[in-house]
C-alpha positions, 0 to 999 in steps of 0.5 A: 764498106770500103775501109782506110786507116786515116791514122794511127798513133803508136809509140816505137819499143824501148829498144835500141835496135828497134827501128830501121830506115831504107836507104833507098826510100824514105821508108822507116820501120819499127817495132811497136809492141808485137807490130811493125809501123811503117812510116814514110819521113817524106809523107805528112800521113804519119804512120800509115800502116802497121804489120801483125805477125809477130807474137811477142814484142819486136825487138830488132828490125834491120833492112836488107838492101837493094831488094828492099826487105827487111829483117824483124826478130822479137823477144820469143826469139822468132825471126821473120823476113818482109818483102812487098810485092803488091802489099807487105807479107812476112815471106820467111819466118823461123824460130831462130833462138829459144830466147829473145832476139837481141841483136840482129844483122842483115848484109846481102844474103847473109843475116846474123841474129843474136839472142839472150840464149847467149848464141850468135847465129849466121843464116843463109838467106834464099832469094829463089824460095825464101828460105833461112838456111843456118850456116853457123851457131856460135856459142857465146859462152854464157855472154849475152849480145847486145848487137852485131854488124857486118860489113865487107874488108876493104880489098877483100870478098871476105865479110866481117863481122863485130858484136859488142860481146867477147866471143872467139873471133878473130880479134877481141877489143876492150876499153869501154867500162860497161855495155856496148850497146852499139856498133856501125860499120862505115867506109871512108876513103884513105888518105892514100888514096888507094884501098878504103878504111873501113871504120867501126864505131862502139857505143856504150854504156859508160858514155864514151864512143870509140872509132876504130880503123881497119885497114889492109896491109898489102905487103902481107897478103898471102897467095897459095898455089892453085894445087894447095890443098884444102886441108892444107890451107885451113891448118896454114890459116888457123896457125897464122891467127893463132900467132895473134896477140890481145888487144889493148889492156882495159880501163881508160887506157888509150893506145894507138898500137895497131893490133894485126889480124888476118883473114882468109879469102875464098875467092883468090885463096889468100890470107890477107892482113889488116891491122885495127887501130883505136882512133878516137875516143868522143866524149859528150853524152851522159853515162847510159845516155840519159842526156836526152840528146843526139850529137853529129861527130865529124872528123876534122882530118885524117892522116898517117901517123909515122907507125903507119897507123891512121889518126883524126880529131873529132869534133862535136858539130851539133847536139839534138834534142834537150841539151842541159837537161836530164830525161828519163830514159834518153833516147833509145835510138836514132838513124840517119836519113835524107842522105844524112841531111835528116836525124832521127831518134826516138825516145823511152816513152816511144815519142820520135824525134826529127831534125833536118838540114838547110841546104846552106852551105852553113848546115843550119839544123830544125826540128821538123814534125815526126810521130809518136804514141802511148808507150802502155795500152790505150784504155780510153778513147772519147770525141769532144762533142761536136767530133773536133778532135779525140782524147786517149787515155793510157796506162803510161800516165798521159791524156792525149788530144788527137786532132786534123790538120789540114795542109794547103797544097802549093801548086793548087788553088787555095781552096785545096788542101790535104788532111792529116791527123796529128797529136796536138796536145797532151794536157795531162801528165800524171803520176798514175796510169790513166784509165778512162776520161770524158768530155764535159762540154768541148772544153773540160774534161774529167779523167780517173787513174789508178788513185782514189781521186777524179781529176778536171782538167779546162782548156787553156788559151794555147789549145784555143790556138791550136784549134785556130790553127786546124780551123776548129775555131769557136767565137762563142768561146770567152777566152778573157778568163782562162790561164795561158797554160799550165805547167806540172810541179816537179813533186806534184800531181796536178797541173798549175794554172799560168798566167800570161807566161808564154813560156808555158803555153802556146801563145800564138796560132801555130802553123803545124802541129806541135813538136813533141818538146812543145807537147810535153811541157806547153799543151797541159790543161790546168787542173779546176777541180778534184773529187774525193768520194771513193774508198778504191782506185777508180775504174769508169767514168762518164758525163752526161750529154748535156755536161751538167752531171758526172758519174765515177766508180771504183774498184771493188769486191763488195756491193759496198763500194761497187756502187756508182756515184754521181755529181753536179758539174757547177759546184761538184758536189755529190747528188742523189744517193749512189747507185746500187745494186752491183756486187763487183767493181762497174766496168762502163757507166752509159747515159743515155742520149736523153740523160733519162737513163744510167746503164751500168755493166759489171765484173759480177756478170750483170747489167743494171738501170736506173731512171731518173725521177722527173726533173730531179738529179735523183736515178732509182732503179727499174731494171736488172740482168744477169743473163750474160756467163762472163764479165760483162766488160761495154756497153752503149745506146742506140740514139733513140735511146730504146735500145742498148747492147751489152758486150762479155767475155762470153763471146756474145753481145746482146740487143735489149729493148724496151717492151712496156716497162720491162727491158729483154733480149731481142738479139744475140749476135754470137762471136768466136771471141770475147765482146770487149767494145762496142758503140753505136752509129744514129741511122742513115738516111736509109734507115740502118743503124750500125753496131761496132764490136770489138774483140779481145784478139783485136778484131772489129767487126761493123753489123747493120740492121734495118730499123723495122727489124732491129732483131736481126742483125748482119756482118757489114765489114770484118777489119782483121789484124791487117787494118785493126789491132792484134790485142784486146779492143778496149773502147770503140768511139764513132766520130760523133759528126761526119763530113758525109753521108755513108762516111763513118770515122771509128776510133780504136784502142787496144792493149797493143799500145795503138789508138786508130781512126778508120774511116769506113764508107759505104759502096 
């Protein structure tokens, strides 16, 4: 089988270092939980590729120019280097820090890291063998830091470096009142018109940003004889920074005295002096920046002051993203690209943010598609029936609709097109961590959370128009009665119905996907309908094939409440008695393709089935196992509806089939982990059906068998770390309907945050 990732949605990790672009590319990578994303700005593929290496959560990524590599450390304090050669591999790795990495530097050979250890440390980076060699480790004296940034003086082969923490160095700089988050270096031309500036702008928590501007002085540069000594030119060098004094006083204090510092430079063994000048204080961010906003300073002139110091106004050309509204969390961090005709910034719930310029002479800024994800782990995924589009469900308190876009090519005919994947509607914002959800139709689906109640949600007018817009659209559908949209009360749990009010739905067929603004408040599903009828927090749930019934379970320690309970779908009333039997909480509840039979799995390591009684809504027991040694966490039908698997934690997954009136084991497939997921594919035209397993280390293993011999079963394809997950598979969902035979889509989701299409074809 050959195998390619069509999509992946994954969120950016709420660190401010956490993303880097190439500034010779167009290629942004970022931290996604313990995975690098890689996203090509200039390709509608979105995220088409993920690294696995890292063993705890990324936390700074920085790239290292002109070779094109990068720089990631993580919250274990490991520190690794990529390069690509045919593909991308880690070709450095080292345990840098005995805590997390929290700021991280790469310029040239040199790459500085910072940790919560409360040390900075310079290393040495080897292109011949690849290998990091520490040059320096500084003790930061119990001060923690929170980034670093290094550049060249101007006029000097000499490197210097800023971290936002006070440390000994050769100059300290105070006036923010809280947290620098923050640096940046940058080189701008003097208005002298000879040695370039070298600016360094500070960021921090109490809402201000400050420039400062460093500049040589000439007539203070030092040179020594060729005969000096060595010791001799350490001990005149220490002296001169000795004579140095403080920076300006704390507080709001602004003072433009230019505080002198001096630097020795190895190549020509001088001692040169620079002077650092405060130059601007921009105030227009919300203190801890949760405006939810980014904002385009330039400077409107640069001058020489009669002291000799530099001075420029600053203006605030433009603001990005919610202006006038408070989010939680803010932006986490941003990035120029495009050659600074792009903006990009991504958020606390991990969603990315892009504007783009026109070329006018008139820079006009709009908003332009970008990626995004669950910020918690993906624990539900499920196909509308007829494989239109997918649902996900996550413990960040979202349901969200994933779907194919299809994009006409403009130098080809108009029958060709390219098809990519987006997120095209997130219809439920909850107050609770969403567990799993189903379909109920193509239009309705009913999700249960970390609460007592299980919640039905219908599609409105604007997803209608969404699905005109990636030519889903279906004429049997009456859309006279459904609500425009919907919107959330700020102290309620349920989405509202709106009527007619634009302002709360997609109105018109789109064009392209939507934006994440458009995501978050103009794609939510009304709520129809509730169900109270558990003691505990729900756990499963699962609809009948034909949509008339549902079936939810709850959290449990007692046979009591580990019983299933099922309703009609037209009055939503409770139907039969509930299903019993098990003694600890359901983790899957199957219907089988026929709606003949409930398959439920359980924590107490047994499996039960329950049949329906003629045409009644009534199911009664008919048979039971416990022959499983761990939880017994999926399970799934074939499409004949004579067999099904079971998946454990004891790391096996077992094959039942039904031999009269009795149901036994006709296969184990033995595995190296725990069976967390699995699903089943119908049979082909050749006769093979298909199993996909997943594993509680990420991997998915496909297994086919012939279905004369359903007893034997062998490893078609194995999708390690480098294509599937890097942590525990929590549901598998073949795509119900595709577009040819010995083409198979998989979706994935796991507790590494990701949720994954891969299409796998048959050779």
């Amino acid at each position: 089988m050959r195998q390619e990732t069509i999509y992946i949605s994954a969120a950016a990790n709420r660190h401010p270092h956490a993303a880097s672009i190439s500034s010779a590319s167009s290629l942004v990578v970022f931290g996604t939980r313990n995975l690098l994303a890689l996203w090509n700005i200039d390709d509608d593929r979105g995220i088409y590729q993920t690294l696995p290496g890292h063993s705890a959560e990324v936390t700074c990524v920085d790239w290292i120019e002109p070779d094109h590599s990068f720089a990631s450390g993580d919250q274990s304090g490991s520190l690794r280097v990529w390069k690509k050669s045919h593909h991308w591999t880690h070709s450095t790795q080292i345990q840098a820090h005995s805590s997390g990495i929290s700021a991280l530097a790469a310029f040239e050979n040199l790459i500085v890291t910072g940790s919560s250890d409360a040390s900075l440390k310079v290393w040495f980076r080897s292109t011949e063998d690849e290998h990091l060699i520490l040059l320096q480790s500084i003790d930061m004296k119990g001060r923690f830091p929170l980034d670093v940034k290094i550049s060249r003086l101007p006029n000097s082969s000499s490197a210097f470096s800023a971290c936002s923490c006070h440390f000994i160095s050769s100059l300290s700089l105070e006036g923010h009142e809280d947290w620098v988050r923050s640096l940046s270096f940058s080189l701008l031309p003097s208005p002298l018109g000879d040695v370039p500036l070298l600016t360094l702008a500070s960021g921090s928590q109490d809402g201000y940003i400050r420039l400062w501007v460093i500049a040589h002085s000439m007539a203070s540069s030092t040179s020594f004889a060729d005969d000096l000594g060595g010791d001799e030119l350490i001990d005149s060098f220490e002296k001169k920074l000795g004579n140095l004094e403080d920076a300006e006083e704390g507080g709001k204090t602004i003072s433009n005295r230019a505080h002198v510092f001096s630097v020795f430079d190895g190549k020509d063994k001088s001692v040169r002096q620079y002077t650092l000048t405060f130059d601007a204080l921009l105030i227009g961010h919300e203190p801890a920046s949760t405006d939810s906003s980014l904002i385009l300073w330039s400077p409107t002139s640069l001058s020489t002051t009669s002291s000799g110091s530099f001075s420029s106004l600053w203006t605030n050309r433009q603001r990005f993203g919610d202006v006038g509204g408070v989010k939680a969390g803010g932006f986490a961090g941003g990035l120029w690209a495009g050659g600074g005709m792009q903006v990009l910034g991504w958020g606390w719930n991990g969603s990315w943010r892009r504007w783009g310029a026109t070329s006018d002479a008139e820079l006009e800024w709009i908003e332009m598609g970008a990626v995004g994800g669950h910020q918690g782990p993906v624990r539900g995924v499920t196909w509308d029936s007829t494989g239109r589009f997918l649902l996900s469900t996550s413990l960040d308190q979202t349901t969200r609709i994933h779907g194919p876009w299809k994009h006409n090519l403009p130098e080809a005919s108009s029958t060709s097109s390219i098809e990519t994947w987006h997120e095209i509607a997130r219809p439920q914002i909850h107050g609770y961590d969403l567990i799993s959800a189903a379909f109920i139709g193509s239009y309705r689906f009913i999700s249960v959370a970390d609460e007592k109640v299980a919640r039905v949600f219908e599609a409105p007018k604007g997803f209608l128009n969404t699905l005109k817009g990636i030519n889903a659209e279906d004429p049997t559908v009456d859309t006279a009665s459904r609500a425009s949209g919907a919107s959330l009360p700020p102290l309620g749990l349920s989405n509202k119905a709106s009527a007619g009010d634009e302002s709360t739905s997609l109105h018109e067929v789109p064009t392209r996907p939507p934006l994440e603004p458009e995501l978050a408040s103009l794609t939510l599903w009304p709520e129809v309908e509730k169900i109270f009828d558990h003691g505990y927090e729900l756990i499963s749930v699962a609809s009948s094939h034909s949509g008339s019934l549902v079936a939810t379970a709850c959290k449990s320690t007692t046979a009591e409440h580990a019983a299933v309970r099922l309703h009609e779908t037209t009055t939503w009333r409770a139907v039969g008695p509930p299903l019993a039997g098990h003694s600890l909480t359901v983790t899957r509840i199957a219907f089988s393709h026929d709606d003949r039979y409930i398959l439920t799995v359980s924590r107490d390591r047994s499996w039960r089935l329950f049949e329906r009684q003629g045409m009644t809504v009534r199911f009664a027991p008919v048979a039971h196992d416990k022959s499983h040694a761990r939880i017994i966490w999926d399970a799934a039908w074939t499409h004949e509806d004579h067999m099904f698997a079971t998946a454990a934690r004891d790391k096996t997954v077992k094959i039942w089939q039904k031999n009269g009136t009795t149901w036994s084991v006709i296969h184990a497939i033995k595995l190296k982990e725990g069976a967390t997921a699995v699903d089943f594919l119908p049979a082909d035209s050749h006769q093979r059906r298909r199993l996909a397993v997943g594993l509680e280390n990420g991997e998915v293993i496909v297994y086919a068998s012939a279905l004369k011999t359903p007893n034997s079963w062998q490893t078609e394809v194995h999708l390690d770390s480098s294509v599937a997950n890097v942590d525990q598979i929590h549901r598998l969902a073949w795509r119900p309907k595709n577009s040819a035979e010995g083409v198979y889509e998989l979706a994935v989701c796991s507790e590494d945050r990701s949720l994954r299409i891969i299409r796998l074809s048959v050779l």
